[in-house]
LOMARLO-765319 format. One record per residue (C-alpha): residue number from 1; residue in one letter; z, x, y. Coordinates in Angstrom, 2 decimals, padded with zeros to 5 digits. Layout:
{NUM, 'a', {Z, X, Y}};
...
***
This chain:
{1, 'x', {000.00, 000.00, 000.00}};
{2, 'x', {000.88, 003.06, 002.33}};
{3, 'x', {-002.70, 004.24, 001.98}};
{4, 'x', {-004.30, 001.01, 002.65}};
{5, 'x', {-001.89, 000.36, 005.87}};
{6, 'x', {-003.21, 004.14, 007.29}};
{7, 'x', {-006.60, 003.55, 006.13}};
{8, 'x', {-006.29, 000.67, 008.42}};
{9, 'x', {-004.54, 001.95, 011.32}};
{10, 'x', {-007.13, 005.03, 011.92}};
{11, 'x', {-010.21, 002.68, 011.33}};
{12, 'x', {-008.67, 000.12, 013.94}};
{13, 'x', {-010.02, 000.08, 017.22}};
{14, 'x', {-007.19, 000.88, 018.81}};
{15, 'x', {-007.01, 004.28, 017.23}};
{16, 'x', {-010.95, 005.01, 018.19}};
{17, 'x', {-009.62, 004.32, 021.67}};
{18, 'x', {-007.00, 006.84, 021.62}};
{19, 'x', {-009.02, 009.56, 019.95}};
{20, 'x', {-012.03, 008.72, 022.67}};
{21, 'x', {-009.53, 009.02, 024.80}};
{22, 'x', {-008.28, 012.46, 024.05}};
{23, 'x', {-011.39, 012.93, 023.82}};
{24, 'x', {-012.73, 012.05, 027.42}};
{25, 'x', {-009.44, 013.68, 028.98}};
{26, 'x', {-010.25, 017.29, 027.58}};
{27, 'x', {-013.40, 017.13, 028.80}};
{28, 'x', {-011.78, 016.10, 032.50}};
{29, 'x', {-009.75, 019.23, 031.83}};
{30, 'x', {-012.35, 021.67, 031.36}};
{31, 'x', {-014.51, 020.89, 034.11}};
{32, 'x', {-011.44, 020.99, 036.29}};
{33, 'x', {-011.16, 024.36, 035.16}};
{34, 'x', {-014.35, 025.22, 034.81}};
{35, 'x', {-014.16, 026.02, 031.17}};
{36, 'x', {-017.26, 026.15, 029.64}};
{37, 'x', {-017.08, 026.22, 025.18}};
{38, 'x', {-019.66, 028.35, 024.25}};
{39, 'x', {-022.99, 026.61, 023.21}};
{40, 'x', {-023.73, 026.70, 019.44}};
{41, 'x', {-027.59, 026.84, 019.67}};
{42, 'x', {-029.31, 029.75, 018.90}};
{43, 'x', {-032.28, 031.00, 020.52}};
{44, 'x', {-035.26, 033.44, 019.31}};
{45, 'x', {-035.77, 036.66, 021.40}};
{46, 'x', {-039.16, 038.46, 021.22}};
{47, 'x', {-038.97, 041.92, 021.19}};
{48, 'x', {-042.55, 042.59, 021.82}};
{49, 'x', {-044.51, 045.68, 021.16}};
{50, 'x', {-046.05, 047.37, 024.06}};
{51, 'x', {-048.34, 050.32, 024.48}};
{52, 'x', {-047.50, 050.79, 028.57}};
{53, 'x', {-044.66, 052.55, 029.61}};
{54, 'x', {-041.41, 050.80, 030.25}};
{55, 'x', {-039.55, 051.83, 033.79}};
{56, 'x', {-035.96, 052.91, 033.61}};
{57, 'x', {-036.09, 053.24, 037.58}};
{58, 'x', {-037.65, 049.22, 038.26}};
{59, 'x', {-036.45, 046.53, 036.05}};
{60, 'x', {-038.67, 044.22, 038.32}};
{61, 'x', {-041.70, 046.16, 036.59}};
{62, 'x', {-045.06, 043.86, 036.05}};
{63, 'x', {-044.41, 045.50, 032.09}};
{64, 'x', {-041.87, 042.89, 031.48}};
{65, 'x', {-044.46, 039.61, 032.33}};
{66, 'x', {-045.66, 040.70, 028.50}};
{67, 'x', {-041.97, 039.56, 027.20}};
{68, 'x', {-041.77, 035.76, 026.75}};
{69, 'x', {-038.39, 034.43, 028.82}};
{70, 'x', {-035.46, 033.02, 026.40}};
{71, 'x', {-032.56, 031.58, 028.39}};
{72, 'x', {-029.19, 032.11, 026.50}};
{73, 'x', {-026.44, 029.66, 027.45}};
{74, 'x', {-023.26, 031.61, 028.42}};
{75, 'x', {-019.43, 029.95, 028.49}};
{76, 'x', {-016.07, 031.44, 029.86}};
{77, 'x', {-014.29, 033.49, 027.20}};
{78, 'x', {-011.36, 031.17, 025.27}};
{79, 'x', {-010.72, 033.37, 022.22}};
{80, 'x', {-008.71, 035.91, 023.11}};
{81, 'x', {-006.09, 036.43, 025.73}};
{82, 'x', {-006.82, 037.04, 028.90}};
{83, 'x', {-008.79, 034.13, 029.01}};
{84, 'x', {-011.32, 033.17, 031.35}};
{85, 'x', {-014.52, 033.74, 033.12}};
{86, 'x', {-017.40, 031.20, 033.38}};
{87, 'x', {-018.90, 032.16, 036.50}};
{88, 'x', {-021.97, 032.90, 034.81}};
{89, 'x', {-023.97, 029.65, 033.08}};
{90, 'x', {-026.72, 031.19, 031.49}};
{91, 'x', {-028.80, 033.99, 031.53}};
{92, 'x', {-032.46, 035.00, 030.70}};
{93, 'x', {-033.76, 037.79, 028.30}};
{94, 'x', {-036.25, 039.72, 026.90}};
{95, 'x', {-037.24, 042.28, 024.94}};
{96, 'x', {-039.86, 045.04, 024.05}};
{97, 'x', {-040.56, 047.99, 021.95}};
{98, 'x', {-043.10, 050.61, 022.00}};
{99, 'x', {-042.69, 051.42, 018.10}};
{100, 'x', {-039.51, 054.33, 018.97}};
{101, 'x', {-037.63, 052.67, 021.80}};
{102, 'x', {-035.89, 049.18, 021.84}};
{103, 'x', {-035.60, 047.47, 025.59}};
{104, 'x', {-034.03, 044.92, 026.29}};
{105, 'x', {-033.81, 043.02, 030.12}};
{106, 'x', {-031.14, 040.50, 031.02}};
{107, 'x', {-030.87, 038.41, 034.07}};
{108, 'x', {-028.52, 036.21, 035.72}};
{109, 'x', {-028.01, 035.34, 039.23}};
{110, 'x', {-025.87, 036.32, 041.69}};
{111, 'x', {-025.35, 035.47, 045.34}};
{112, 'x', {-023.43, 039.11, 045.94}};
{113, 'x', {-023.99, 042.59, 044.80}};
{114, 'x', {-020.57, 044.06, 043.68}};
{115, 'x', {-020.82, 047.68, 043.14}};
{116, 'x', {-017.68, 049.26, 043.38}};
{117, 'x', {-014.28, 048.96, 041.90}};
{118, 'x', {-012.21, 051.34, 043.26}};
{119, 'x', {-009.86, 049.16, 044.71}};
{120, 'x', {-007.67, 047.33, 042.50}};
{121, 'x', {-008.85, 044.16, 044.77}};
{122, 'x', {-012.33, 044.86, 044.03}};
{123, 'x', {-014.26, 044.33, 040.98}};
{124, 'x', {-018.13, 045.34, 039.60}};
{125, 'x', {-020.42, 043.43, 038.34}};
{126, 'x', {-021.46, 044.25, 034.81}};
{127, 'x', {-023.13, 042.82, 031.94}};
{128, 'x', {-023.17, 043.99, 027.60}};
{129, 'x', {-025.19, 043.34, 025.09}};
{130, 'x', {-023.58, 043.41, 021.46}};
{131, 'x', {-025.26, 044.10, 017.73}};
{132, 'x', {-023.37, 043.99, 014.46}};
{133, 'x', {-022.64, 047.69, 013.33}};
{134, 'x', {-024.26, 046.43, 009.63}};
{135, 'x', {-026.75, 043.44, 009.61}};
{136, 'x', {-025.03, 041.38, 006.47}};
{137, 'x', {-025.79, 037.78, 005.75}};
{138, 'x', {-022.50, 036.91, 007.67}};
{139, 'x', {-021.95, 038.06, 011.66}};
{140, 'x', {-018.79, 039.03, 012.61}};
{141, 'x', {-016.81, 037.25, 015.57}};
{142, 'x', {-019.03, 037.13, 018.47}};
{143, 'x', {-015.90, 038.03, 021.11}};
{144, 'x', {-015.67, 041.89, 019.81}};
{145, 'x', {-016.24, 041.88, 015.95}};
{146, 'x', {-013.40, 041.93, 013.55}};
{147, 'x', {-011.93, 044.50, 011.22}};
{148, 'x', {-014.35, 043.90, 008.49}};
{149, 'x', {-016.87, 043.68, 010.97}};
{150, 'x', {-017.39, 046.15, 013.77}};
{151, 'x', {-019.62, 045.76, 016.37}};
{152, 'x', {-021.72, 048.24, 018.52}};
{153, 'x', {-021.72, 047.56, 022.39}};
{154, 'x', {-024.02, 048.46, 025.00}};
{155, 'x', {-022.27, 047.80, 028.60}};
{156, 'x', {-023.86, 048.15, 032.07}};
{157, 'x', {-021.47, 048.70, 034.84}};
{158, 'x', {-022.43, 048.44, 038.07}};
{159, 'x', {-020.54, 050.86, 039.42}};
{160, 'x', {-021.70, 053.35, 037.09}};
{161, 'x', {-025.09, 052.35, 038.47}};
{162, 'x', {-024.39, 053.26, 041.88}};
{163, 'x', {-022.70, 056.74, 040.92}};
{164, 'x', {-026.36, 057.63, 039.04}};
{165, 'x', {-027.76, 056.41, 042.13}};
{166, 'x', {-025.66, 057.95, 045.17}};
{167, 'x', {-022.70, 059.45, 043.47}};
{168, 'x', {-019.39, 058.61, 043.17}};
{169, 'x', {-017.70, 056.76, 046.16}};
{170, 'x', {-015.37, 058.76, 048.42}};
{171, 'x', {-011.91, 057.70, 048.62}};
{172, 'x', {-012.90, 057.52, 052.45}};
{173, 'x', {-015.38, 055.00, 051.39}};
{174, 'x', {-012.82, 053.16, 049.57}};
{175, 'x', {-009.61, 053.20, 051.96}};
{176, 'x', {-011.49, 054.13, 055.45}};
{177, 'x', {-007.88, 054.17, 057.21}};
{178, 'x', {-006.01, 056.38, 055.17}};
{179, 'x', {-004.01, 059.63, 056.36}};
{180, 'x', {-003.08, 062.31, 054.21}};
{181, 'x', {-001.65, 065.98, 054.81}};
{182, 'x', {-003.35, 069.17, 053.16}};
{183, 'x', {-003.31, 069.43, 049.44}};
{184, 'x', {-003.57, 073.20, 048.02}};
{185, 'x', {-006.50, 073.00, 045.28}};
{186, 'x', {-007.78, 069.93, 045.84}};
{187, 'x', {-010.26, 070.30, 042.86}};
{188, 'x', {-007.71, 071.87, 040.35}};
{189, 'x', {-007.62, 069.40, 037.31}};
{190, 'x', {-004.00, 069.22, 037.63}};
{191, 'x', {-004.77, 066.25, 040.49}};
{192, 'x', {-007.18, 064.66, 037.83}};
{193, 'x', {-005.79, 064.33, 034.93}};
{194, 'x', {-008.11, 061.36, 033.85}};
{195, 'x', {-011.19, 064.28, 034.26}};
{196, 'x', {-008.87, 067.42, 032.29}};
{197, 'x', {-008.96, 064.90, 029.12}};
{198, 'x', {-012.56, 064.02, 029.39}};
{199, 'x', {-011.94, 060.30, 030.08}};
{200, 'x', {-015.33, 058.76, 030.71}};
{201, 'x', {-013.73, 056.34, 033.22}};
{202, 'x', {-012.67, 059.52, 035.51}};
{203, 'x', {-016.43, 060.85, 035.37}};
{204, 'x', {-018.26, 061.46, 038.97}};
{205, 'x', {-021.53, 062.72, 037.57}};
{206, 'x', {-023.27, 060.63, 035.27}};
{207, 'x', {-026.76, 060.34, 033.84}};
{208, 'x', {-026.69, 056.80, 032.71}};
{209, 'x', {-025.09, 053.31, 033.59}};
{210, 'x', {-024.74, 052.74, 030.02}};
{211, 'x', {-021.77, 052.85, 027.79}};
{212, 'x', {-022.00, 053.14, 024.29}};
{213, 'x', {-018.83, 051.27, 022.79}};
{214, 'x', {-017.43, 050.35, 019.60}};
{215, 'x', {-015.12, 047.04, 018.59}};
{216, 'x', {-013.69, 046.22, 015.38}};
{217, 'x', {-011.66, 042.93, 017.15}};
{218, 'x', {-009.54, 042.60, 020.22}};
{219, 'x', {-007.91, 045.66, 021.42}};
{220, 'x', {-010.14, 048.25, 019.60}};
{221, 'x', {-013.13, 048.75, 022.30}};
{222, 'x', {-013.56, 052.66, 021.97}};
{223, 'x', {-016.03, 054.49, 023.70}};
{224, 'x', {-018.46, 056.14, 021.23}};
{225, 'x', {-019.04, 059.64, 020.29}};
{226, 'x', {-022.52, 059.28, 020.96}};
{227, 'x', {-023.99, 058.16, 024.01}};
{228, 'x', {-027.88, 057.21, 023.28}};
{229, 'x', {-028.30, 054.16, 025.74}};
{230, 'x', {-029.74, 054.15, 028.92}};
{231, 'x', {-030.83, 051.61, 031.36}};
{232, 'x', {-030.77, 050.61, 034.86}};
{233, 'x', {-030.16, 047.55, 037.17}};
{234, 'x', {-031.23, 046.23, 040.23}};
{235, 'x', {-030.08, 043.50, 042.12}};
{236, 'x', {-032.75, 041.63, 043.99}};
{237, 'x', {-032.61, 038.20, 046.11}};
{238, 'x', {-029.63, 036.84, 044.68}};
{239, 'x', {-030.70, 037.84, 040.98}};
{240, 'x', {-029.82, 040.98, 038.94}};
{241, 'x', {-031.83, 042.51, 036.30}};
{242, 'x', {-030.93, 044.65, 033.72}};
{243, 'x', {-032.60, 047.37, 031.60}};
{244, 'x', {-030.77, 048.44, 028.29}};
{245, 'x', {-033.16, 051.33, 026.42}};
{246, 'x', {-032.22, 053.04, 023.34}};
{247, 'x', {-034.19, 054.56, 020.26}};
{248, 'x', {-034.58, 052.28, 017.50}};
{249, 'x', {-032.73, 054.70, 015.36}};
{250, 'x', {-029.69, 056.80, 016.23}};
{251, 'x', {-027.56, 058.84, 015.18}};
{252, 'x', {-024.14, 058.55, 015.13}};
{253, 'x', {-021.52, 056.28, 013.31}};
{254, 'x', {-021.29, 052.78, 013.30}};
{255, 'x', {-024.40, 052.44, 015.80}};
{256, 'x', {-026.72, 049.49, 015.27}};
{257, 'x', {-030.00, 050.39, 013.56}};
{258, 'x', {-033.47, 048.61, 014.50}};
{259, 'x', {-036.93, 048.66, 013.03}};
{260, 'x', {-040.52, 047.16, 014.00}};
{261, 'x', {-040.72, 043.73, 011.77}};
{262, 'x', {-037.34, 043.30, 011.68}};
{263, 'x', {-034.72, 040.91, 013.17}};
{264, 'x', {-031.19, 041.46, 014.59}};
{265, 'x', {-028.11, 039.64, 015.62}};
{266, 'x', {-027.48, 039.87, 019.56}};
{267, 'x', {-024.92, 038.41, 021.89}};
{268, 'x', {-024.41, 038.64, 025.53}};
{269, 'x', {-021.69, 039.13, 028.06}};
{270, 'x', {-021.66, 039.08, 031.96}};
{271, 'x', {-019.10, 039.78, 034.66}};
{272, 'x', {-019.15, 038.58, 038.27}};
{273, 'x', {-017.30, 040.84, 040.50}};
{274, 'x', {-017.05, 038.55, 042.91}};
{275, 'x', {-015.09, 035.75, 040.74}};
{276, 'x', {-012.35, 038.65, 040.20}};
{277, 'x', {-014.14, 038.83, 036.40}};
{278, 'x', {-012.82, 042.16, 034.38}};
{279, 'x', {-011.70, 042.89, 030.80}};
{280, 'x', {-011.97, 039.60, 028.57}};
{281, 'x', {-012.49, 037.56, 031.52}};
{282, 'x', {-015.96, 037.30, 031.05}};
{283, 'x', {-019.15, 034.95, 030.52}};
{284, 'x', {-020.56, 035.44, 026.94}};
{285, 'x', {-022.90, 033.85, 024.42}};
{286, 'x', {-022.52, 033.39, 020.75}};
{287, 'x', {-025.16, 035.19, 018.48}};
{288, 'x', {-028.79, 034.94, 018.61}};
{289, 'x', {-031.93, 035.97, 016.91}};
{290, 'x', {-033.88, 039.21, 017.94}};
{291, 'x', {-037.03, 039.73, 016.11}};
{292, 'x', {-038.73, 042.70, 016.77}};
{293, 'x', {-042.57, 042.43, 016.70}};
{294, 'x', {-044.40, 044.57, 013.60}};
{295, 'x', {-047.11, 047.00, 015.33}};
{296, 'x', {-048.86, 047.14, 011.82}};
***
């Protein structure tokens, strides 16, 4: 009798009020927030072979009209603590290879151009692109892999851009107003301790805007031993564009591995500088498809 009675009660309409109900006032929440869940479609990117040379200087390049357009739906980042993001809806990619070097573009608009992060009030603009370590039948979490499922990262900081660009940023640059006395050996790595230890955050000469990273879940993002990628990005009328470049193959462990007529898992990440985005407060995508075009 208990059975029936429940049976009853949750195919009463009162019950498929309350659960529409929940239903309607999460929703409420999350565009009050501006929580976005990440969309579960998946989308086909065309890595297309090319025979012209691919710019690492102009990601506007007339080169990249030969790469059909996919737009990837991007949500704020609810996984893992800290939580948030969003500013970001979507972005658009594409992708070519020229039979030894994958490329891949991405851009997303933006009404400001955040390029340095000095200051702990300011914050760059940045965007990632993400690969299984192994392609297996089964992907690992999208948000930074899992133990029994790395992940290889390619991250584009904008910063980084403007230090291959220009150099690093005097602190002048950064705090314009500030007064200090003489310091005896100013270079000595004693005052840089971030530099003495090779940390590639403390770097001031760089030759790409690319890090190479590795992620076996949250918490483990480790900057490779190898740095392969390159790239470059441009921000133009309210839009940037990114250019992530690496050989097909590399060396090095735990890299992704790519090959003409084969496919690949790929998600996407973006940061707005201007939203205060950093860390896991982020815009990203759930896995896609990239097939990369057989030259035979």
């Amino acid at each position: 009798m208990s059975e029936v009675r429940w049976t009853a009660r949750l195919s009463s309409p009162k019950f498929a009020a309350l659960l529409l109900g929940l239903a309607l006032a999460l929703a409420v929440s999350f565009m009050a927030l501006d929580f976005r869940l990440a969309s579960s479609q998946v989308v086909t990117i065309q890595a297309k072979a090319t025979k012209g040379p691919v710019s690492l200087e102009d990601p506007f390049a007339s080169v990249w009209s030969q790469a059909p357009p996919v737009e990837v739906p991007l949500s704020a980042q609810m996984t893992s603590f800290p939580f948030g993001g969003g500013a970001v809806r979507a972005i658009t990619a594409r992708a070519l290879h020229d039979g030894q070097r994958l490329y891949v573009l991405v851009e997303w608009e933006d009404a400001t151009e955040d390029l340095y992060a000095e200051a702990p009030q300011n914050y760059r603009d940045a965007a990632a692109i993400q690969f299984p370590a192994v392609q297996k039948d089964t992907v690992p979490n999208f948000c930074m892999g899992q133990a029994d499922g790395h992940v290889n990262i390619w991250q584009w900081k904008a910063d980084w851009q403007a230090d291959v660009d220009v150099g690093a940023a005097p602190l002048a640059q950064t705090y314009p107003n500030a007064v200090s006395d003489f310091y005896p050996e100013a270079q000595d790595e004693t005052f840089y301790p971030g530099r003495a230890v090779d940390n590639p955050l403390s770097e001031t000469v760089r030759t790409s805007p690319v890090e190479n990273l590795m992620a076996g879940g949250f918490g483990t993002l480790t900057h490779a031993d190898v740095q392969p990628v390159q790239g470059v990005g441009r921000w133009k009328e309210g839009k940037w564009r990114v250019v992530f470049a690496r050989d097909l193959q590399a060396e090095g462990t735990g890299l992704a591995q790519f090959a003409p007529g084969q496919g690949a898992d790929i998600a996407f990440a973006v940061w707005d500088g201007a939203s205060g985005e950093r860390d896991g407060q982020k815009s990203v995508s759930v896995w896609q498809q990239l097939k990369i075009e057989d030259v035979r």
